[in-house]
Phi, psi and omega in degrees: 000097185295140183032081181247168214191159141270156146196182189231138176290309180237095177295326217284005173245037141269351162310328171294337167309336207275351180270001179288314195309305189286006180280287216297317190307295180277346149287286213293332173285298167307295190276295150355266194285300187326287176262339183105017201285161161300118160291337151331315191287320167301306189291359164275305193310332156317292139326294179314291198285338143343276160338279158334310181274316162310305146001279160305007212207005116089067162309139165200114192290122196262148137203204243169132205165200171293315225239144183230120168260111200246133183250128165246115190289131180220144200268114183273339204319157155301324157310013200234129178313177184266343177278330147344276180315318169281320160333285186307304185308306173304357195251317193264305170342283196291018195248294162344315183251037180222023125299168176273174187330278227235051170269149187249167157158127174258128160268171185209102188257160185204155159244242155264004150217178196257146175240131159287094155253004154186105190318167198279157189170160182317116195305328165248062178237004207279319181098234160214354185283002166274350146324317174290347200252154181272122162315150149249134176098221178266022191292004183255065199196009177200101171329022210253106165270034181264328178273357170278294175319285185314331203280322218260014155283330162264339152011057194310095206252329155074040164196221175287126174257143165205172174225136170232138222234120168243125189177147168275005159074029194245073171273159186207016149246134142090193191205080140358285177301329188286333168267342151287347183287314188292307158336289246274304204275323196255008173064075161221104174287189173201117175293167181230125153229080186299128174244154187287129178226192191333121145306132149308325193284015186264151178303147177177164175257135185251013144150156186248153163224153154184169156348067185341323200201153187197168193261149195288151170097351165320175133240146205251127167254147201207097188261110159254150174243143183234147181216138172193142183290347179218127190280129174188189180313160155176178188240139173223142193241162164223109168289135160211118163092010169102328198245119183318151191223332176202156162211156199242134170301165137212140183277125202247099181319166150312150169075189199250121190227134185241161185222144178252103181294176130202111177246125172271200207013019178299140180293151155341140170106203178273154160204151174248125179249158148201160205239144175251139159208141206210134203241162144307312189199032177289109170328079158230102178273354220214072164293349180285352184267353183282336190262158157218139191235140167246151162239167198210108175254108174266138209254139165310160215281152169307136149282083184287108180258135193245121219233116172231141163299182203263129187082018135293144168262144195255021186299314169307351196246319205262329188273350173280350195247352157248000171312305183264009159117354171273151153315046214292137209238092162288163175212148139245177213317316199300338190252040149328287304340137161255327176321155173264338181276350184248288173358302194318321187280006172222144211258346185207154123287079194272101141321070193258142189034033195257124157287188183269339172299292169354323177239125189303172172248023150292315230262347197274300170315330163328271185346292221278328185285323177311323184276335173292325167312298186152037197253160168276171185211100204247154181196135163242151222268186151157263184241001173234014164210196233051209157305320163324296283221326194086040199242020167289127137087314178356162183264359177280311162299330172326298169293020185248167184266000173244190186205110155295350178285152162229126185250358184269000160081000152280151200320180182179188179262194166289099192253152163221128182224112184238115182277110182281111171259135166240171219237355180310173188305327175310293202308351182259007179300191246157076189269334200247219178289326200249114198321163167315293190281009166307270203300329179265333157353273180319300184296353183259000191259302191333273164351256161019247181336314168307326193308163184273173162313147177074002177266191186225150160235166214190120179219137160239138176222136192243160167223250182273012187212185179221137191228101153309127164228013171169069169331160178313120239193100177282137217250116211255320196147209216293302185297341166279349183275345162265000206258324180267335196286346172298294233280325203284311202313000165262354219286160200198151180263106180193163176075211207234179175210117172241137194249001174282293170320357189263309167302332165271323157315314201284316154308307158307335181277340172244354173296327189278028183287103140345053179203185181254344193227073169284116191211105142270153198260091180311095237196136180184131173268350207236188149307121180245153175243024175220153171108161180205166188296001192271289188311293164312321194293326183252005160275351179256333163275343158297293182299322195292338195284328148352290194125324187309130167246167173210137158239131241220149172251135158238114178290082165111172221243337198258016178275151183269082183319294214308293206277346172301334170274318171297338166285328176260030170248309198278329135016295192069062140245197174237154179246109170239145185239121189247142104338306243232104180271008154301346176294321186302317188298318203250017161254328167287313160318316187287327204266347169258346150309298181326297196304305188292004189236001202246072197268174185216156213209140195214124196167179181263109177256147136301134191256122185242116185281124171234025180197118186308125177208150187283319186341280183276038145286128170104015204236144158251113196317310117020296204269333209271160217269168211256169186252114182272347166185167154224208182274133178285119177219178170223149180254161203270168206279338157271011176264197183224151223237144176263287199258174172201178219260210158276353179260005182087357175294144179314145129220006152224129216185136186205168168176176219253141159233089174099231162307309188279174167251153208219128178201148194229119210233105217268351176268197197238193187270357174137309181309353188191270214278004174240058195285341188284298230284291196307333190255358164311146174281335182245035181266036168263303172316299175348282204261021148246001167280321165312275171354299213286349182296328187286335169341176337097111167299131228266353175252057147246061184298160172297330196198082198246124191255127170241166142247140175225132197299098158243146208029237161261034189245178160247143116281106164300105172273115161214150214257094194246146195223130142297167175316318193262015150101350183289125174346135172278063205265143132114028193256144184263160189222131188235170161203148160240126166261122174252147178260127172007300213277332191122325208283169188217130177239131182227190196028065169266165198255131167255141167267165187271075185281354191172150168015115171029015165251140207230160174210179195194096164299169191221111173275143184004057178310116163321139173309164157148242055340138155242126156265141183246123162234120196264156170219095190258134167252131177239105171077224186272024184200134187264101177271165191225117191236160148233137201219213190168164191191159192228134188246121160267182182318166180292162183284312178344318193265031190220112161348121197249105171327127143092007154316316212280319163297354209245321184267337176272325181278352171279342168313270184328282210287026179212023186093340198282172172253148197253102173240196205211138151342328227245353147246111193260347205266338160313345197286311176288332177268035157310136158290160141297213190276309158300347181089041163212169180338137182299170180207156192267190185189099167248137181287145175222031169334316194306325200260355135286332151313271197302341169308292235271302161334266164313336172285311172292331184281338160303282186294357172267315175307300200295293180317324172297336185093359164327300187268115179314148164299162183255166203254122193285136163321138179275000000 
């Protein structure tokens, strides 16, 4: 074996030898004279730890000569030109044929894996037929010289190993550097020959974006960035459905330029878009890098549920909203849905003139998690909602971007508030600890007491007769506000209950009131035995004509609900009804906050936009029709206010709640304080531009499909949520795929890898658009989605930062050398890793281990008595 050799992968564990003197030292004192150990036992143990540090110190028998077995790694990727390639081919030939005699060498072509096309044997014995050979499949759509590197490392070549490593040094698989590290530890160097791949300077869409999805009547913005290293003419396109939709002249600078589609009418469904670029005179070796493909789900026209009271027409609101493709579902208030799985099925929610009684507080609570999912919410103001609506301190207002309470001590309107109480005998029963009139007591002075300074109050109370006990009275400051805790504190339970007549004092007494907002409170337990339905109907429209509203309480089951709801439905008031007469304080308190807070502000307004919104895109602020009044609000501290009034009040205000949007239009549909509106030529437009701001983002979906690249495969991903936002588990999921081409595969099955998440691989899928129509069963219900995904080009085709640095440090880090195309006969004349002849290296650890073995199984014999002692003399 000529220049043959020792050497240690790890000296530094030959330093435990320096500890044997003192081993042998410290056996022979302790164990010897002390105990009597065998001196045999010692000199084995002595070994054994020998052993053991030669072993650890990774012995390896070198040797060295003429022949060199050189493996060459050569890169197939696509990124590499087809003149590349003839290039390369042409360079390992002639490297081939300017090797010597007894030089060796295999070849290795890769992608994204690697192939052995010619096994090993005298290099210029090889032939040509590894010229010939081909990736298979999509493995050239992928770089990993991480995986090259290891074939051409194990390889059994049974003599001096080196590597020349051919590649533009662009991997998008795999680490590399992990396999030059290893090199690095078994002394293999590894040359290097960088060859030219993807360029900054070549033309390419380095990407496109847009909507996944979008509501039909949308309009789809569509951004491309284009990139080349030489600046000239060119063109850039967009295609849908196979067919051009727009295309742009562009003068195309150096570096990266981005261009903006917009295409409108697209129908319902899938579409497949792609954006094109294309130059004049341009650097493009890699035309395949030009196209980009998106997919697209135009989502069905909105469900709209439009909620009006019962007897308000809702035509005007519903025929403008279908006029412009939604789907519109009327309801009134009582046929709400509160479920969230019935909610569900409508993409927005419209409130128009609804008060806040008007809806239970399941059905209010819906509304609001319904809108927190990520659903829409529209509320409109007018003479039954906002303050008039009752929506101070409400779980209804909680969700609005406005607020009817006012704290800033601005001007505001004028209240009159007059309470009608009755005070009959009934009212002293006791169901609970505390008599009825105990409890309106309590509730009339509270009451009261809320109205602000300047409003006016007023309390009557009746039996078979009527008792002023605190005529209308304008509220000054402190003495009236004791003035009223007098007056209630006699109040007493005695007579009968007649409530019409109580009611015509009290009408007559507050229509002549000196104010903007009149309103009575009814509080009654009993009966009345005078009045009829006629009589009433027309003392309440003398009032209503007025301005005036009334709202009513009926205490108790012996209370007359019937006509107590007919005076407040015919009113323009609330009707409420208790059991429970601890109830009486904070339901008149609430109806007297209501009365001080609902002020409506009535005059000619200009509607003034002060804050840039897609609402009002494309609306010239200027053109929008003036206004006879809305609701007095405040907007709240995140929302964000569009229009507002000459007074600085909200009239359009909108902000994000939760998941969902919210948006609060403080006029009306057209019926009263937007009287102008209905006959504007774009109030159709208007209120599906509202709509449409309020949507539901049309890709948060039941079901959401991602795709992701792995190798030359996609994984298809998808995420299923329930109504209630919680994960879809265990459900089988199926999907049909139609492909770029058209071909169509169907009901493959996704498994369940995590939480509501289902997958499915795709081998080595074509660039292009795919549309999915996934089909998931939960229980007893079949969901159905249609979705899409875009495979963009192989990653080959895009420059990869820091190839070039990537081939010099593997160079460094193993020794190798940096070579060049333009000599192939270097290939063969390599230093080693130090800079002499390459040398072979077999490790033989093993036979100081097994030495180290047999010694300890000795001294274990020996110490046991296995072995006789030898026998010392007397």
């Amino acid at each position: 074996m000529p220049d043959a050799g020792l050497t240690f992968a790890r000296p530094e564990a030959l330093w435990l030898l320096a500890l044997t003197p003192l081993f042998v030292l410290s056996g022979l004192v302790f164990g010897v004279r002390r105990r009597g150990l065998p001196r045999v036992a010692v000199w084995l143990r002595l070994l054994v730890i020998t052993g053991l540090a030669l072993a650890l110190a990774d012995p390896l028998l070198t040797h060295g000569g003429d022949a060199v077995s050189t493996v060459f790694v050569v890169d197939r990727s696509r990124s590499l030109t087809e003149r590349t390639g003839e290039e390369i081919d042409t360079w390992l030939a002639a490297a081939l044929a300017a090797a010597g005699e007894t030089d060796r060498a295999a070849i290795v072509h890769f992608g994204a894996a690697p192939e052995l096309v010619a096994p090993a044997g005298p290099a210029d014995g090889l032939g040509s037929s590894w010229q010939e050979a081909t990736l298979p499949g999509q493995d050239a759509e992928y770089t990993n010289i991480e995986s090259a590197l290891a074939l051409a490392r194990a390889l059994p070549l049974g003599g001096q190993r080196r590597i020349v490593l051919v590649s533009d040094g662009a991997q998008n698989a795999g680490a590399a550097l992990t396999q030059a590290d290893q090199a690095t530890t078994d002394r293999t160097p590894i040359d290097v020959v960088p060859v030219a791949g993807v360029t900054e300077s070549d033309l390419r869409l380095e990407g496109a974006s847009a909507a996944s999805s979008t509501w039909r009547g949308e309009s789809l913005n569509v951004v491309a960035s284009v990139a080349t290293g030489i600046p000239g003419g060119g063109a850039v396109e967009l295609w849908i459905d196979g067919a051009l939709s727009e295309r742009q002249e562009v003068e195309l600078p150096g570096g990266i330029s981005s261009y903006t589609f917009s295409a409108e009418g697209l129908e319902s469904g899938f579409h497949a878009l792609e954006v094109r670029v294309s130059g004049t005179s341009l650097n493009d070796p890699y035309p395949e890098n030009n196209v980009q493909a998106l997919s697209l789900v135009v989502r069905d026209q909105p469900n709209v549920l439009l909620v009006t009271p019962l007897g308000a027409d809702p035509a005007l609101l519903r025929g403008a909203l279908e006029r412009r493709g939604a789907e519109v579902t009327a309801s009134v208030p009582a046929e709400v849905p509160w479920r969230l799985s019935e909610l569900s099925v409508f993409d927005a929610v419209i409130l128009n003139n609804v008060a806040a009684n008007e809806l239970t507080l399941d059905q209010v609570a819906g509304l609001r998690e319904s809108t927190r999912s990520g659903r829409g919410l529209i509320v409109l103001g007018g003479t039954a909602s906002f303050g008039p609506g009752g929506y101070a301190g409400s779980a209804l207002e909680e969700a609005l971007p406005v607020t009817v309470r006012v704290t800033d001590g601005r001007e505001r309107e004028r209240v009159a508030v007059l309470m009608i109480v009755d005070k009959s005998g009934s009212m002293s029963y006791a169901p609970g600890n505390t008599p009825k009139i105990d409890l309106a007591r309590e509730a009339v002075g509270v009451a009261a007491q809320s109205l602000a300074d300047g409003d006016q109050v007023g309390i009557l109370l009746f039996n078979d007769n009527q008792h002023w006990i605190l005529p209308l009275t304008t509220i000054e400051g402190a003495a009236e506000r004791q003035l009223i805790d007098d007056a209630v504190a006699g109040i007493s339970a005695d007579g009968g209950t007649e409530i019409y007549p109580a009611l015509q004092v009290g009408f007559d007494a507050i229509r002549n009131a000196d104010a903007d907002v009149r309103h009575i409170i009814l509080l009654s337990d009993g009966k009345s035995r005078t009045g009829t339905r006629e009589t009433y109907q027309k003392l309440i429209d003398d009032v209503v004509s007025d301005r005036t509203t009334l709202s009513t309480i009926a205490v108790g089951e012996d209370a007359d609900t019937d006509l107590l709801q007919f005076l407040a439905e015919q009113g323009n008031g609330r009707y409420h009804f208790t059991e429970r007469p601890e109830d009486i304080p904070r339901l008149t308190l609430e109806e007297a906050q209501s009365a001080g807070s609902q002020s409506v502000i009535r005059g000619d307004f200009a509607p003034i936009q002060t804050l840039p919104s897609p609402i009002l895109r494309g609306f010239d602020p200027e053109t929008l029709p003036r206004l006879d009044g809305y609701d007095f609000a405040e907007a709240k501290a995140k929302a964000q206010v569009v229009l507002t009034s000459d007074r600085d009040d909200p009239v359009l205000a909108k902000w994000q709640y939760g998941l969902g949007r919210v948006v609060a239009w403080t006029a009306d549909d057209g019926t009263d304080f937007a009287g102008a509106w209905p006959e504007w030529e774009r109030y159709d437009e208007f209120w599906a531009s509202v709509v449409r701001w309020s949507l539901p983002d049309p890709e948060n979906r039941p079901m959401a499909v991602s795709v992701m690249r792995d190798g030359p495969d996609a994984v298809i991903s998808v995420e299923a949520t329930g109504n209630d936002g919680r994960f879809a588990d265990l459900a089988a999921t199926s999907a049909t795929i139609t492909t770029p081409s058209g071909a169509v595969v169907a009901d493959v099955p996704l498994y369940q890898t995590g939480p509501g998440q289902y997958q499915v691989r795709v081998a080595a899928p074509e660039p292009g658009a795919y549309q999915v129509e996934l089909s998931q069963t939960r229980g007893n219900e079949t969901i159905v989605e249609l979705a899409g995904f875009a495979v963009p080009p192989s990653p080959e085709l895009r420059p990869i930062a820091g190839a070039s640095a990537l081939m010099r440090a593997i160079a460094a880090r193993t020794g190798g050398r940096l070579l060049s195309l333009d000599d192939p006969a270097e290939a063969f004349s390599a230093q080693g890793l130090s800079g002499g002849v390459p040398r072979d290296y077999q490790p033989f650890w093993y036979l100081p281990l097994g030495l180290a073995l047999l010694a300890l199984l000795a001294e274990i014999a020996v110490r046991m008595r296995f072995v006789p002692r030898p026998v010392r003399g007397r």
